[in-house]
Structures are given as structure tokens and as C-alpha cells.
C-alpha positions as CSV (number, residue, x, y, z in Angstrom):
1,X,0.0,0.0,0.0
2,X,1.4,3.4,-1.3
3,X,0.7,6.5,0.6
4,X,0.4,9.3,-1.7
5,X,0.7,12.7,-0.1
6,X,-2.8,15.0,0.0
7,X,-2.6,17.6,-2.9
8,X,-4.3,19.9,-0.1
9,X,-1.4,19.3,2.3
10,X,1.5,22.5,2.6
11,X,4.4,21.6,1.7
12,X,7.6,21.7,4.8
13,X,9.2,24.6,3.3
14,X,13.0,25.7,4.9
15,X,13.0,29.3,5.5
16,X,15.6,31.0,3.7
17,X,18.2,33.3,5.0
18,X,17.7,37.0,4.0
19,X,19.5,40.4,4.5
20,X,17.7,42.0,7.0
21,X,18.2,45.2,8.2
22,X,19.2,43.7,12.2
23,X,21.7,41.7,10.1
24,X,23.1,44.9,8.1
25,X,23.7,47.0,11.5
26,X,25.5,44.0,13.5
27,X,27.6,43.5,10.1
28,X,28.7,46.6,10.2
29,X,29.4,47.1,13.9
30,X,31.7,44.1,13.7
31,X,33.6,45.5,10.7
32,X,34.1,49.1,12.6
33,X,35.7,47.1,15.8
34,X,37.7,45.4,13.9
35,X,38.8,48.5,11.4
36,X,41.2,49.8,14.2
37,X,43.5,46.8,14.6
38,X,44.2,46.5,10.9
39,X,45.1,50.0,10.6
40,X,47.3,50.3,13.9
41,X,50.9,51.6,13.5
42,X,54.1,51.0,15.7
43,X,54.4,54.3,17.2
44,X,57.6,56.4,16.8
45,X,60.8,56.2,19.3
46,X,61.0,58.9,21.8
47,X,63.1,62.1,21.0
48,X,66.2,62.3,23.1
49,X,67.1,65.1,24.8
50,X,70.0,65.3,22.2
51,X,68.0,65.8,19.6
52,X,66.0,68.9,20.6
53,X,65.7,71.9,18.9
54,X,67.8,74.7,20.5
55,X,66.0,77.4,20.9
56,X,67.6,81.4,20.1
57,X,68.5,83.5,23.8
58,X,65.4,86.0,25.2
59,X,67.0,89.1,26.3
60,X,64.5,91.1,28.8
61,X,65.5,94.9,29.5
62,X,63.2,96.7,32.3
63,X,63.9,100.5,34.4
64,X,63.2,100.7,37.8
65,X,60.2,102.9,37.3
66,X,56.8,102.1,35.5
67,X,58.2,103.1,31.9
68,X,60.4,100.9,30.2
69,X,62.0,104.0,28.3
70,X,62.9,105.1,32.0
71,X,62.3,108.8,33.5
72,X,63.1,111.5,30.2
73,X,65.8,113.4,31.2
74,X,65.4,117.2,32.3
75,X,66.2,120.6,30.9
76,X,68.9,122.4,31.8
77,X,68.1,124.1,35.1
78,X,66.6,120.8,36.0
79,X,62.8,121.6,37.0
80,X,61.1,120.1,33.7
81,X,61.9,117.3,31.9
82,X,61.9,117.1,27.9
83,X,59.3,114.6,28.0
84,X,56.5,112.9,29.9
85,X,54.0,109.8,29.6
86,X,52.2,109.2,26.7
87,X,49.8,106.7,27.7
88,X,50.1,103.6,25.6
89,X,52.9,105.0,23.5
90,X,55.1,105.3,26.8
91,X,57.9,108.2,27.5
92,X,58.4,110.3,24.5
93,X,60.1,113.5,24.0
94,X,58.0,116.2,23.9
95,X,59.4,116.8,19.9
96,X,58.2,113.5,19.0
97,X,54.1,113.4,19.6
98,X,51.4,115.8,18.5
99,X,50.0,116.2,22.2
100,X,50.6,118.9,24.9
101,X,52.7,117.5,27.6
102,X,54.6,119.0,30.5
103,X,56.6,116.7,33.2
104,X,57.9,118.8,36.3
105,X,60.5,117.0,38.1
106,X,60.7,116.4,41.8
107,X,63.5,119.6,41.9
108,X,61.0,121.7,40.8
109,X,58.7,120.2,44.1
110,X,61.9,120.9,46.5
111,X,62.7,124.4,44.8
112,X,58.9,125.7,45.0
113,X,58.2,123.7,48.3
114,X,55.0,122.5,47.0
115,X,52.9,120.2,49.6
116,X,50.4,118.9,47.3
117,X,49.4,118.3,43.4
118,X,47.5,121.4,43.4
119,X,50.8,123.6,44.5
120,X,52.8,121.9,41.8
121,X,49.8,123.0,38.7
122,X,50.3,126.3,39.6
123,X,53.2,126.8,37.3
124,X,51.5,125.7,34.2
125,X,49.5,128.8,32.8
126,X,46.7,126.0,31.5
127,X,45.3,125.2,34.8
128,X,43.4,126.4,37.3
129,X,43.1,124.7,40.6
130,X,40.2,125.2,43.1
131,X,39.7,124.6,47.0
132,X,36.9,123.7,49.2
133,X,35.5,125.3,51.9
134,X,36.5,124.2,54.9
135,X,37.9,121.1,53.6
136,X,41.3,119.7,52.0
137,X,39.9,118.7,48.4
138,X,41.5,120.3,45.4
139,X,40.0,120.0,41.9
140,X,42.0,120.8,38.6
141,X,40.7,122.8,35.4
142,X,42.6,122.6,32.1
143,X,41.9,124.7,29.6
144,X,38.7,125.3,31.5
145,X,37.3,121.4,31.8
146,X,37.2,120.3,35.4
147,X,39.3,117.3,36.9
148,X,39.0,115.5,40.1
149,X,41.2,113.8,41.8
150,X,39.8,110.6,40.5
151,X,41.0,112.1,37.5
152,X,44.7,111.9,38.7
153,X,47.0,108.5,37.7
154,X,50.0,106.8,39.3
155,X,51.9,105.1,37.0
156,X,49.6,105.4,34.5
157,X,47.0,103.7,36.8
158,X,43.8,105.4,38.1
159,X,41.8,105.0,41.7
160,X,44.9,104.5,43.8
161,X,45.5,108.4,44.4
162,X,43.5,110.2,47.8
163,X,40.2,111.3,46.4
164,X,40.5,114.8,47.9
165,X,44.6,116.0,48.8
166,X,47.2,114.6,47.1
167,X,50.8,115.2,48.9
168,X,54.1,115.2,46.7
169,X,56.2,113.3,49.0
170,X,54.7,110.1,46.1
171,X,55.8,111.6,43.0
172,X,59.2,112.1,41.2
173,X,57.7,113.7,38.1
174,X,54.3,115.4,38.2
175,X,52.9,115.2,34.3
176,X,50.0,117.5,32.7
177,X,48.7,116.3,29.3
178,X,46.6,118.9,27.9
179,X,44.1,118.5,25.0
180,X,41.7,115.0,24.9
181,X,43.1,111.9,25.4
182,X,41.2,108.9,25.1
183,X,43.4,107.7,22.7
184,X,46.4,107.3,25.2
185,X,44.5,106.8,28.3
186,X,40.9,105.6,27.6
187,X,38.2,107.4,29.2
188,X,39.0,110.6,30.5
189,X,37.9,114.1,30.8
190,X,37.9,116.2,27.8
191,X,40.5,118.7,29.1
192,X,43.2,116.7,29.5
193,X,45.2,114.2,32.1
194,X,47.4,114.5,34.9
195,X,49.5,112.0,35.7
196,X,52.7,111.2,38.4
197,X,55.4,108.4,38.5
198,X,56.7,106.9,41.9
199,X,59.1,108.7,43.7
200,X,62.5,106.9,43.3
201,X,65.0,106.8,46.4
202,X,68.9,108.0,46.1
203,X,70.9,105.0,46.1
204,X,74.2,107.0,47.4
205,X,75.5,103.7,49.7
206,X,76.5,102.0,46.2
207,X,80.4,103.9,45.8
208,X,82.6,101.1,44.3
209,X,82.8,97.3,42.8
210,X,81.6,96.0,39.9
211,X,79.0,97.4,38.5
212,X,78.9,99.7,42.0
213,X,76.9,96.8,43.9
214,X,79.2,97.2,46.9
215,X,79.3,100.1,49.4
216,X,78.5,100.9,53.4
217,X,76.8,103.7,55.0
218,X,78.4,104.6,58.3
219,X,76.1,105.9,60.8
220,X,76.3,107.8,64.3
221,X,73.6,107.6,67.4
222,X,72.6,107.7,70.5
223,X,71.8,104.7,72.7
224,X,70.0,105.2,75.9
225,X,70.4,102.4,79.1
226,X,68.4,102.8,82.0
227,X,70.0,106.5,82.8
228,X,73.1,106.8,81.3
229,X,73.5,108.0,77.2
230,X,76.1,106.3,75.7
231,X,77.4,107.0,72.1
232,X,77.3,104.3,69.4
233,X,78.1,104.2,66.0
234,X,76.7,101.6,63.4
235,X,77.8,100.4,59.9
236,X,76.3,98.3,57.2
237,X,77.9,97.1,54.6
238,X,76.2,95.1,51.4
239,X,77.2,93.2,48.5
């Protein structure tokens, strides 16, 4: 007996294996993992220090005050200086820039005995300087604008001057730049700027070495012991 399959029956069909998108994505997942290793290359032998690049010798120069052109010398006579501070162009003589500049030296202070800022202005024929009533503060008028002493700048730098008197014993030059100057100095009034540098100290201990970095200063005193005064002398010496 012969059993002959029902033309109604399915036939057991295999499903076949198609590229479906999951496939695609795993596929290429594996491939970039993989990509890295193939195209990794032995990496290069460190430089010794024998082989560096020598590099060309930085020569700094600086001045003991704020300018790096240092203090502009003075006239003869020794009161005014042939230049002052020009904002951000620094010291320049007064032939070289287009603006109104005056620098009185700290002589011209010791010769006129001026106690404050206001004392010093009155030598230049540009300003005006008024006092209050009853107080100490002094305000400055160039070429008939009014400054403050907010207005005033050490070393170039504003709000660390008194508000109201400002002595002379800080300055070695006292500066007046007349005219606008926003250019130089940023904000500031529209009758000009007035500026001072730090006083700078004699060095007269300095006589003789190289370069004059050796010296002494002798000194004299008194020292006092319970009653008696006795006379001592002191001596330093630096190098």
C-alpha cells in the first residue's frame, strides 16, 4: 500500500536566510571594531634630549620705574623734563608726539616747596586749581574742563591716588597732558590728564665694585640704658 501525499497538504518549506536590516547594522558594527586593529601603526621612538631643537637667547630689558623708556631726562636748570608719559605710546620727548605735555621734576617740588598736586599745577598757565571750603579737596581745570582727583594716575594707573589732597612726597615727576586723550589713556575728561610716577629713592650707599653693587653707609647715634647715654656708631655694609 502506497501512501500518496494529499494535494491539499503544505508543503515543509526551509525558510531561507535573507538580508535583514538587524543583520546589516550587527555586520557593520563588527567590521568598525575590527577597522582599528588593521590599521594600527608601531608608534615612533621617543626624542632624546640630544635631539632637541635649541631654541635662540630672550634678552628682557626693564627700568626701575613704571616706563620701560625710563624717567626722560630734564632741561637744563633741572625743573622740567623734555618729556612725559604718553599713555600707551610710553615716555616720549615732547618733539616727537602731537599732544601737549609738560613733566615737572621732583626739583622743581623741592625748589617751589609744594605740599600737594595742586601747588605743583600752579606753574603751568593751563590750569586752574580750586579749594573747598572748609575742607582739604582740590579739583584741577585745564583749559577750563574740570578734573577730580579721581582724574589723577600713578603710574599710569587710576583709583589708587586720595580722592581729595594729594601730597608730593609720592611723586618724582608730576605730568599734565593737555588736550583729549582717550586715545592714550581711555576714558578721560575732555581737558586733559594728569599723571605722576613713583618717587625713586637715592641709592648713594653704592660707591665702588663691579657694576657699584658694593658700598657701606656709616652711621652715628645715641643709645640710651636705663639712665646713662652712651654713644654708638653703626655700619652696614652690602654686597
Amino acid at each position: 500500500m502506497h501512501y500518496q501525499p494529499s494535494p491539499c497538504a503544505a508543503p515543509l518549506l526551509r525558510p531561507a536566510l535573507s538580508a535583514t536590516p538587524i543583520a546589516l547594522a550587527a555586520a557593520a558594527m563588527v567590521l568598525a571594531l575590527a577597522t582599528p586593529a588593521l590599521h594600527a601603526q608601531p608608534t615612533a621612538a621617543p626624542t632624546t634630549a640630544g635631539e632637541g631643537k635649541a631654541l635662540s637667547t630672550v634678552t628682557v630689558n626693564a627700568s626701575a620705574d613704571a616706563s620701560a623708556q625710563g624717567l626722560s631726562p630734564a632741561y637744563p636748570g633741572g625743573q622740567v623734563a623734555r618729556g612725559a608719559r604718553a599713555g600707551i605710546l610710553g615716555t616720549r620727548d615732547a618733539m616727537d608726539t602731537p599732544f601737549s605735555a609738560i613733566s615737572y621734576t621732583n626739583e622743581l617740588i623741592l625748589d617751589r616747596h609744594a605740599r600737594s598736586v595742586g601747588d605743583v599745577l600752579q606753574n603751568d598757565p593751563t590750569v586752574r586749581v580750586a579749594r573747598g571750603f572748609g575742607n582739604f579737596q582740590e579739583s584741577y581745570f585745564i583749559r577750563g574742563f574740570l578734573l577730580d582727583s579721581d582724574d589723577t594716575a600713578f603710574n599710569g594707573l587710576y583709583s589708587l591716588l586720595p580722592r581729595q589732597y594729594i601730597a608730593t612726597e609720592l611723586f618724582e615727576r608730576v605730568e599734565v597732558l593737555r588736550g583729549a586723550s582717550a586715545f592714550l589713556n581711555g576714558a578721560s575728561p575732555a581737558g586733559g590728564g594728569i599723571g605722576g610716577s613713583t618717587q625713586l629713592a637715592a641709592d648713594i650707599a653704592r660707591r665702588f665694585g663691579p657694576d657699584g653693587n658694593t658700598g657701606g653707609y656709616p652711621g652715628s647715634g645715641y643709645l640710651t640704658v636705663s639712665a646713662p647715654r652712651t654713644v654708638s656708631l653703626s655700619a652696614s655694609v652690602d654686597f
